[in-house]
Backbone as CSV, one residue per row, in Angstrom:
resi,resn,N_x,N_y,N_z,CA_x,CA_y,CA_z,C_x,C_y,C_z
1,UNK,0.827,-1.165,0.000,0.000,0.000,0.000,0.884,1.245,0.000
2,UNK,0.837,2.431,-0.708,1.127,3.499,-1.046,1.012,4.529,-0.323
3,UNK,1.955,5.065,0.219,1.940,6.355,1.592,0.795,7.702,1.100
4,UNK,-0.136,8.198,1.407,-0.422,9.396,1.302,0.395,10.612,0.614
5,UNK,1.615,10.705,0.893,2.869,11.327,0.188,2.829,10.541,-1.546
6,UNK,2.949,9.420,-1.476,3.553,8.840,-2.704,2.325,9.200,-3.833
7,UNK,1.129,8.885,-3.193,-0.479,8.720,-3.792,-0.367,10.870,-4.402
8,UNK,-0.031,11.756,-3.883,-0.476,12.873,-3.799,0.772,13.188,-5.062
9,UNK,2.262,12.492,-4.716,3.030,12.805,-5.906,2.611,12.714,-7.054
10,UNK,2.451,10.970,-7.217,1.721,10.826,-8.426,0.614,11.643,-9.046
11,UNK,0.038,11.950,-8.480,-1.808,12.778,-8.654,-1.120,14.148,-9.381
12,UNK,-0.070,14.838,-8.497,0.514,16.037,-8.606,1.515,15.409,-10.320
13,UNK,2.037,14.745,-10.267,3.024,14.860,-11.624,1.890,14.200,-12.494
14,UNK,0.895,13.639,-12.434,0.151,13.362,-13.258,-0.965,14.602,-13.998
15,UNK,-1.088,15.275,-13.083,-1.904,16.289,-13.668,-0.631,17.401,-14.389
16,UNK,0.590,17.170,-13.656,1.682,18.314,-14.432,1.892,17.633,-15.953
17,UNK,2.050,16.386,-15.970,2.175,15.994,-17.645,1.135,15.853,-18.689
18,UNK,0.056,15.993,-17.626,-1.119,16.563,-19.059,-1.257,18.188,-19.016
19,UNK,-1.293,19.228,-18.110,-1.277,20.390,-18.644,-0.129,20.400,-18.737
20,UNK,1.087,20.077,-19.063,2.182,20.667,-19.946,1.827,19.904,-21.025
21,UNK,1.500,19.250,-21.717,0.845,18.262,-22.909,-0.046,19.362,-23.758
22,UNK,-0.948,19.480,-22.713,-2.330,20.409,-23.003,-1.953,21.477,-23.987
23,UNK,-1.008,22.250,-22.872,-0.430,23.797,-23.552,0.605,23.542,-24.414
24,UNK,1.646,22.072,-24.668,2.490,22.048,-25.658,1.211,21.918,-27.051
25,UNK,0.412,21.358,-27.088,-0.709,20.773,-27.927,-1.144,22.138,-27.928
26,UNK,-1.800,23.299,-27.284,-2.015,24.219,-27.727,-1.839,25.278,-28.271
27,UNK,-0.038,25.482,-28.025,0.772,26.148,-28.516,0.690,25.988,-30.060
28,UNK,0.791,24.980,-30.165,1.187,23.907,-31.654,0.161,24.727,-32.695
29,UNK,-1.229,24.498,-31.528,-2.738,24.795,-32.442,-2.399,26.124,-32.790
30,UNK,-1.988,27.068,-31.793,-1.921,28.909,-32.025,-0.915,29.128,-33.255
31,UNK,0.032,28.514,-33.028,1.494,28.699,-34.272,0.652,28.681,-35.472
32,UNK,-0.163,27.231,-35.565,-0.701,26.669,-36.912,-1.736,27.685,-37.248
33,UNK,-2.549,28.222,-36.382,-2.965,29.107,-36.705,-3.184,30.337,-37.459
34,UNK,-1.597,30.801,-36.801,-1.360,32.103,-36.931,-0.748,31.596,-38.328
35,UNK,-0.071,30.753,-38.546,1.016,30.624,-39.806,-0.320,30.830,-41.181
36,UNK,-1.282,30.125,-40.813,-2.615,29.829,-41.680,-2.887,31.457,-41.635
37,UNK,-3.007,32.331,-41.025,-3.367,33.740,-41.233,-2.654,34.177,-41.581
38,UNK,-1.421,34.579,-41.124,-0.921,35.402,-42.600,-0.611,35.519,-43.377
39,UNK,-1.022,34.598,-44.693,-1.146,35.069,-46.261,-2.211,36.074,-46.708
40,UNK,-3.748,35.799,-45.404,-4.457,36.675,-45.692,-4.317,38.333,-45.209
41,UNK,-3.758,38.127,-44.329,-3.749,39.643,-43.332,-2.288,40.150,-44.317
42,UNK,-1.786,39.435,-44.803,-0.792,40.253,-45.838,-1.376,40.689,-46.769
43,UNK,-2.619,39.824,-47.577,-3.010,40.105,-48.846,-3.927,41.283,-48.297
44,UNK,-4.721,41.158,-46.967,-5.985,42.199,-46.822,-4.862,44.005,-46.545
45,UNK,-3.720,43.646,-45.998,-3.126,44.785,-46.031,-3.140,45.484,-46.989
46,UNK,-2.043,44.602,-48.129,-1.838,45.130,-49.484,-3.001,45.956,-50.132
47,UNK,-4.671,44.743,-49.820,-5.562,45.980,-50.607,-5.952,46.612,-49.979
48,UNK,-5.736,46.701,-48.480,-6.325,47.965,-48.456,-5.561,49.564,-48.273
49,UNK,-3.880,48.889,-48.422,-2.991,50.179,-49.040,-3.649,50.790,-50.743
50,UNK,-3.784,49.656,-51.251,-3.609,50.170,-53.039,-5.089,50.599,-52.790
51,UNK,-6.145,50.344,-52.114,-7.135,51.061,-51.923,-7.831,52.397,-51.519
52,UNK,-6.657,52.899,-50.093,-6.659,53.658,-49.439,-6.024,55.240,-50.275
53,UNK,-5.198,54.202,-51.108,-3.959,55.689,-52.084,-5.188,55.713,-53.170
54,UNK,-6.014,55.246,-53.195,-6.598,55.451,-54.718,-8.128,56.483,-54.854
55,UNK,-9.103,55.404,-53.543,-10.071,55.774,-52.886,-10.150,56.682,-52.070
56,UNK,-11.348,57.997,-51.904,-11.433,58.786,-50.568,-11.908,58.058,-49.657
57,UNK,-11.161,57.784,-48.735,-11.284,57.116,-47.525,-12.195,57.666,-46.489
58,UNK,-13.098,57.831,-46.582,-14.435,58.639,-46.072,-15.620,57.659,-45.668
59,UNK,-16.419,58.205,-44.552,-18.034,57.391,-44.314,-18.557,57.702,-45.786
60,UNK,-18.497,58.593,-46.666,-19.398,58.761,-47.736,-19.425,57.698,-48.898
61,UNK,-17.998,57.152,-48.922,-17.552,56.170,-49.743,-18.330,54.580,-49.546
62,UNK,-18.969,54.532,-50.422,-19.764,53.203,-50.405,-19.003,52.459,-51.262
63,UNK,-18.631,50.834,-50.365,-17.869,49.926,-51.563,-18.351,48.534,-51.767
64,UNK,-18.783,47.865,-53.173,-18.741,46.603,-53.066,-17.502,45.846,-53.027
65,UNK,-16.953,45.132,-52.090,-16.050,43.906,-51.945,-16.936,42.286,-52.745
66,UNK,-15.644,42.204,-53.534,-15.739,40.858,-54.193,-14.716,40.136,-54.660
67,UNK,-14.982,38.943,-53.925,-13.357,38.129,-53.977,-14.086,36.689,-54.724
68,UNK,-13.276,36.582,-55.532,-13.838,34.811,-55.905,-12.876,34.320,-54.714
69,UNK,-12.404,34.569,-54.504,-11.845,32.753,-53.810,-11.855,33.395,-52.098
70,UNK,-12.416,34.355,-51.813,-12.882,34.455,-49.712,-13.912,34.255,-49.151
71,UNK,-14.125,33.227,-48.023,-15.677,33.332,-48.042,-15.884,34.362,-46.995
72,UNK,-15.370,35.117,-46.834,-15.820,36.603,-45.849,-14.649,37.326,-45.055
73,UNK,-13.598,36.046,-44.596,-12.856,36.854,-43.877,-11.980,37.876,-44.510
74,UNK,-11.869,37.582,-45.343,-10.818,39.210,-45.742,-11.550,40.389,-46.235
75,UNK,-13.372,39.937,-46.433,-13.542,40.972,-46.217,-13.836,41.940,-44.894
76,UNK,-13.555,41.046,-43.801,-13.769,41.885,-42.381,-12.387,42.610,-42.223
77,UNK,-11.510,41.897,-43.024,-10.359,42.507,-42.698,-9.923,43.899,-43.518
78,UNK,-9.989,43.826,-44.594,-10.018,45.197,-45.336,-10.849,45.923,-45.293
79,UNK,-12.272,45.934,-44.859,-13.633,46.785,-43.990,-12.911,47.392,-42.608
80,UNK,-12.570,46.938,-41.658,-11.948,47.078,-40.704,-10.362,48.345,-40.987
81,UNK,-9.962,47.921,-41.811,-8.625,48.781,-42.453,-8.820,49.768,-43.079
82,UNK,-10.126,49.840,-43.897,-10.501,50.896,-44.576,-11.181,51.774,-43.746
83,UNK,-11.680,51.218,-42.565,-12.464,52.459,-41.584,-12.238,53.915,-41.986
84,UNK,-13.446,54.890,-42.456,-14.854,54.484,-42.104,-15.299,54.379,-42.825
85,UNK,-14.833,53.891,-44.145,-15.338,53.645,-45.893,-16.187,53.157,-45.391
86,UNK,-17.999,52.931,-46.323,-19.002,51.908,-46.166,-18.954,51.001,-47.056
87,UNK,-18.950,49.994,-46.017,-18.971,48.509,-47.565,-20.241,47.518,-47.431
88,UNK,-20.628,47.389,-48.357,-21.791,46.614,-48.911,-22.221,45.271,-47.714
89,UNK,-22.962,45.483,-46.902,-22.594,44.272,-46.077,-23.478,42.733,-47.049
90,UNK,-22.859,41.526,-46.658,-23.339,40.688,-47.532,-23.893,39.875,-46.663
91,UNK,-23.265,39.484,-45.055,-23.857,38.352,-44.759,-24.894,37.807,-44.612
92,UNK,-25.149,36.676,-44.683,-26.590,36.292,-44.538,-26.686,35.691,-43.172
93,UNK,-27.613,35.910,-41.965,-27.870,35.612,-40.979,-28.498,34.224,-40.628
94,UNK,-29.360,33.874,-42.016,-29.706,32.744,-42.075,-28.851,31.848,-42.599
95,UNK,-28.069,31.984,-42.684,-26.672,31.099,-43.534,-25.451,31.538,-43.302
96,UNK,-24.920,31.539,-42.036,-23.939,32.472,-40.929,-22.654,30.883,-42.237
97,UNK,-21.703,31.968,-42.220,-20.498,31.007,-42.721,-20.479,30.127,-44.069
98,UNK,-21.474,30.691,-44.775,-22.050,30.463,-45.959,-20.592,30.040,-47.290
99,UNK,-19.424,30.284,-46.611,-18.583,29.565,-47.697,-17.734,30.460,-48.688
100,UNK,-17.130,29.855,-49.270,-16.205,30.597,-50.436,-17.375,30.812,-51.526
101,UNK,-18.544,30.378,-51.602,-19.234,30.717,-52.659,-20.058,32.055,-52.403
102,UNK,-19.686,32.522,-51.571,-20.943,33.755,-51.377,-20.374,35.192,-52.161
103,UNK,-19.526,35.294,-52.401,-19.415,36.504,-53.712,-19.830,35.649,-55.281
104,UNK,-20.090,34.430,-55.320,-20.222,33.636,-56.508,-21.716,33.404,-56.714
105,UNK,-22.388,34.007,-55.959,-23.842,33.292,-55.417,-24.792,34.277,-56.539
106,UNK,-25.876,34.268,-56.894,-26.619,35.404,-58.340,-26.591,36.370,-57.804
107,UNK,-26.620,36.894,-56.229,-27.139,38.343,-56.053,-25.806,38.994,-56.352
108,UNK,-24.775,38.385,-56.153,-23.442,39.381,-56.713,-22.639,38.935,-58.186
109,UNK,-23.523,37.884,-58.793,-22.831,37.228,-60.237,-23.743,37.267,-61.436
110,UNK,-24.900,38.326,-60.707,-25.772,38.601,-61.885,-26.218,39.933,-62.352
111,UNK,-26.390,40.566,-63.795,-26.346,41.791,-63.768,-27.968,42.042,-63.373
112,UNK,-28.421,41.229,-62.855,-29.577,42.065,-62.376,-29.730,41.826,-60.202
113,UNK,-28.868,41.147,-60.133,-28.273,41.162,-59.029,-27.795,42.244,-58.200
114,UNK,-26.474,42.481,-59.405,-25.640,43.821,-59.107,-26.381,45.145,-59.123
115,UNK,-26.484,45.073,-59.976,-27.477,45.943,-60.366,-28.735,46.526,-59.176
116,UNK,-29.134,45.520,-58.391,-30.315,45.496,-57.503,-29.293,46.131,-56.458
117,UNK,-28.175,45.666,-55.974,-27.052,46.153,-54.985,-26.384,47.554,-54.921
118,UNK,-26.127,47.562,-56.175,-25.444,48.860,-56.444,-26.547,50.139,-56.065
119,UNK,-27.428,49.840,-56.992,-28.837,50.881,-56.508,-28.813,51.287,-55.107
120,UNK,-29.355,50.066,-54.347,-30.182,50.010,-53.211,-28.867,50.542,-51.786
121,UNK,-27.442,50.299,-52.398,-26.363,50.638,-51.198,-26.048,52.336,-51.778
122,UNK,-26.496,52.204,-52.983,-25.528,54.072,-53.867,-24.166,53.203,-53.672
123,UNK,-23.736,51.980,-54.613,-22.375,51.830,-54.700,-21.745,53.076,-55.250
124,UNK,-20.315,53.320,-55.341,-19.179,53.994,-55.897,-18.183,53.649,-56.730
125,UNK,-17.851,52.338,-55.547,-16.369,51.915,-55.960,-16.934,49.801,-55.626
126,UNK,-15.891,49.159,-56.845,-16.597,48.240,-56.887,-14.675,47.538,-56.617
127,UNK,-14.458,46.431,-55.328,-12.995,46.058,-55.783,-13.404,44.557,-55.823
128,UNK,-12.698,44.490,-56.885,-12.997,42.908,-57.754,-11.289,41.750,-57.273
129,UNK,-11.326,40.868,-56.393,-10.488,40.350,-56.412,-10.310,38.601,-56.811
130,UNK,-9.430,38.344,-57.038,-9.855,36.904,-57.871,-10.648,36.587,-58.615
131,UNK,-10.963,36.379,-59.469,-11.720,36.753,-60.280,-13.463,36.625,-59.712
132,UNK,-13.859,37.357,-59.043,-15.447,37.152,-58.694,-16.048,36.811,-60.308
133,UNK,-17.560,36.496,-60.530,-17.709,36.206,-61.630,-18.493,37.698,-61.915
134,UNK,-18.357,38.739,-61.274,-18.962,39.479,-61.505,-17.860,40.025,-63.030
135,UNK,-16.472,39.639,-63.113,-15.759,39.962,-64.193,-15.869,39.532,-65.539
136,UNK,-16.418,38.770,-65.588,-16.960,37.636,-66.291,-18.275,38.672,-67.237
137,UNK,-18.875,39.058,-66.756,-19.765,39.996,-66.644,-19.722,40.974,-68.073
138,UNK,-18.281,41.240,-67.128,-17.477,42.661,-68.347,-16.577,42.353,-69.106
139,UNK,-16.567,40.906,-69.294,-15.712,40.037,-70.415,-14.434,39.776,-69.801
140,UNK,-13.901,39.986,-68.878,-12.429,39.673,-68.444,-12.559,37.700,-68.186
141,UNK,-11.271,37.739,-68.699,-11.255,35.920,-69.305,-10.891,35.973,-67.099
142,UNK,-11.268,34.743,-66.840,-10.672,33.946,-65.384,-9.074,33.998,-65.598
143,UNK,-8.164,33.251,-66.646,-7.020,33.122,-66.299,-6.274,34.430,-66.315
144,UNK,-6.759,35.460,-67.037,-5.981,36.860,-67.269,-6.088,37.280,-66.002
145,UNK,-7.487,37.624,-64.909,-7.668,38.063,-63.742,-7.324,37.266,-62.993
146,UNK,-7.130,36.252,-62.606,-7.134,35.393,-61.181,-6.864,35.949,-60.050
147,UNK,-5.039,36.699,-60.505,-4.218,37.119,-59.329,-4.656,38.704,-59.147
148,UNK,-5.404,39.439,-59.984,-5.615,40.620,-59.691,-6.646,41.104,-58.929
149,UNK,-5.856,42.473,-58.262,-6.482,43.452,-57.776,-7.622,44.693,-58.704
150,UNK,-8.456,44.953,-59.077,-9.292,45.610,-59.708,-10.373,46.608,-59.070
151,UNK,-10.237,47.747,-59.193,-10.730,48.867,-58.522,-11.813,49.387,-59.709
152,UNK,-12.956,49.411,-59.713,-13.636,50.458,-60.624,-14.296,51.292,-59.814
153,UNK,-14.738,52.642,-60.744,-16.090,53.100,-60.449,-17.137,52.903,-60.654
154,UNK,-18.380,53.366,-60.520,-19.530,52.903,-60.915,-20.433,54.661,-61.360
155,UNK,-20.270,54.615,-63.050,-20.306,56.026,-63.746,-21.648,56.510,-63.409
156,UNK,-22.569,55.724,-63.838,-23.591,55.559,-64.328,-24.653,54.464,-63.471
157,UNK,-25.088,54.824,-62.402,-26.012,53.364,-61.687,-27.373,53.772,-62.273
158,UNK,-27.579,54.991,-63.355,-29.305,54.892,-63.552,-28.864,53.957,-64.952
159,UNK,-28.123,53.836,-65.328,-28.035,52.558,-67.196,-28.158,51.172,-66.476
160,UNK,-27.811,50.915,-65.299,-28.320,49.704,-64.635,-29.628,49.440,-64.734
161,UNK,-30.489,50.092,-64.570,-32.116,49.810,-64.978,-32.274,49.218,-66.006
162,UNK,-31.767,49.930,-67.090,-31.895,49.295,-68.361,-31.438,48.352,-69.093
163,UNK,-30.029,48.025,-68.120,-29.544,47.134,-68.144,-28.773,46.747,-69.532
164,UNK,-28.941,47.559,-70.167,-28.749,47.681,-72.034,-27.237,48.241,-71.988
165,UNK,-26.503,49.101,-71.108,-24.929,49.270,-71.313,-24.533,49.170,-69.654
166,UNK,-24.409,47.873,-69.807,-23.798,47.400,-68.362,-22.852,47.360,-68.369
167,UNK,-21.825,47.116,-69.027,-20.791,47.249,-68.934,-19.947,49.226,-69.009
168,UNK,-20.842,49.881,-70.022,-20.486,50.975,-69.905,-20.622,51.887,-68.271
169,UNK,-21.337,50.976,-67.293,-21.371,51.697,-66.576,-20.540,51.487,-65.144
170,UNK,-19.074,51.217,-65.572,-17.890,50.316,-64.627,-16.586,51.270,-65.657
171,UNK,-16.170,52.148,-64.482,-14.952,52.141,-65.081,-13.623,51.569,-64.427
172,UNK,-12.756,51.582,-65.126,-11.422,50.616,-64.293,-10.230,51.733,-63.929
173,UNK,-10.804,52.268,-62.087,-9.691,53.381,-62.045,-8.471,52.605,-61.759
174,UNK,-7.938,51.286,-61.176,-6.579,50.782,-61.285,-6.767,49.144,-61.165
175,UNK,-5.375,48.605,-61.774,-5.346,47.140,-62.057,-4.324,47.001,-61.536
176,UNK,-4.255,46.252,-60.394,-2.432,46.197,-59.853,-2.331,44.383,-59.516
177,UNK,-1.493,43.392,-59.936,-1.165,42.130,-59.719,-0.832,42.215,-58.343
178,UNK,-1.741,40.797,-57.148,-1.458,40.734,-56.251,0.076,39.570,-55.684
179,UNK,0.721,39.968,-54.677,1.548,39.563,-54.135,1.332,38.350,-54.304
């Protein structure tokens, strides 16, 4: 039988080699983490420098964000960076985490979609990243855009009604290749 002393060691180094386990195992998780974030918090920087030099960085500034390949987080992150620009909010409450497809989805890949958006927010400035299919739209091929950054204005939101020069009503104030 085992002294009270011996019983309390064990108990004591037994609980020390699972929380040092615990926190080596959690450490591991935070590193992996963080390593997994920054390609984006580099890329959300970048646009929202080439954004910030281009765009008036103002509450008045209304923007659609559209990424083919994010399903939201970079846009919290360049919303957040651009403070107090207004940007188009997209999420859906009924479909919290809705995926990489939600800039791909008709209300932002159709010209009567956009069109319904642009109106109803007074878009301005439209930034197109990876190729959303909203490019597609205005004839830009997928492999030419993939890696780009794309800034337009939006000239004209009453030819959206008519829907007859949709494309005339997007201009392209800068095209810069992302990192």
């Amino acid at each position: 039988m085992r002294s009270p002393f011996t019983k309390t060691m064990i108990l004591s180094l037994a609980i020390l080699w699972l929380t040092g386990s615990g926190f080596i195992t959690l450490t591991q998780r935070i590193d992996t983490s963080l390593a997994a974030s920054a390609p984006p918090d580099a890329e959300a920087r970048y646009v929202a420098q080439i954004v910030s030099r281009t765009l008036p960085v103002r509450e008045t500034t209304t923007v659609l964000y559209l990424n083919g390949k994010d399903g939201g987080d970079n846009y919290y992150r360049v919303a957040y960076l651009l403070y107090p620009m207004t940007f188009v909010p997209y999420w859906s409450w009924r479909r919290p985490n809705a995926g990489g497809d939600v800039w791909d989805s008709s209300v932002f890949a159709t010209r009567k979609g956009l069109a319904s958006i642009i109106r109803r927010h007074h878009v301005r400035y439209i930034i197109a990243l990876h190729h959303p299919k909203f490019l597609s739209l205005l004839g830009f091929k997928p492999s030419a855009s993939r890696g780009l950054l794309i800034l337009f204005q939006v000239k004209n939101p009453q030819s959206l009604r008519a829907n007859a020069q949709f494309n005339s009503s997007f201009h392209v104030i800068k095209q810069v290749t992302l990192p």
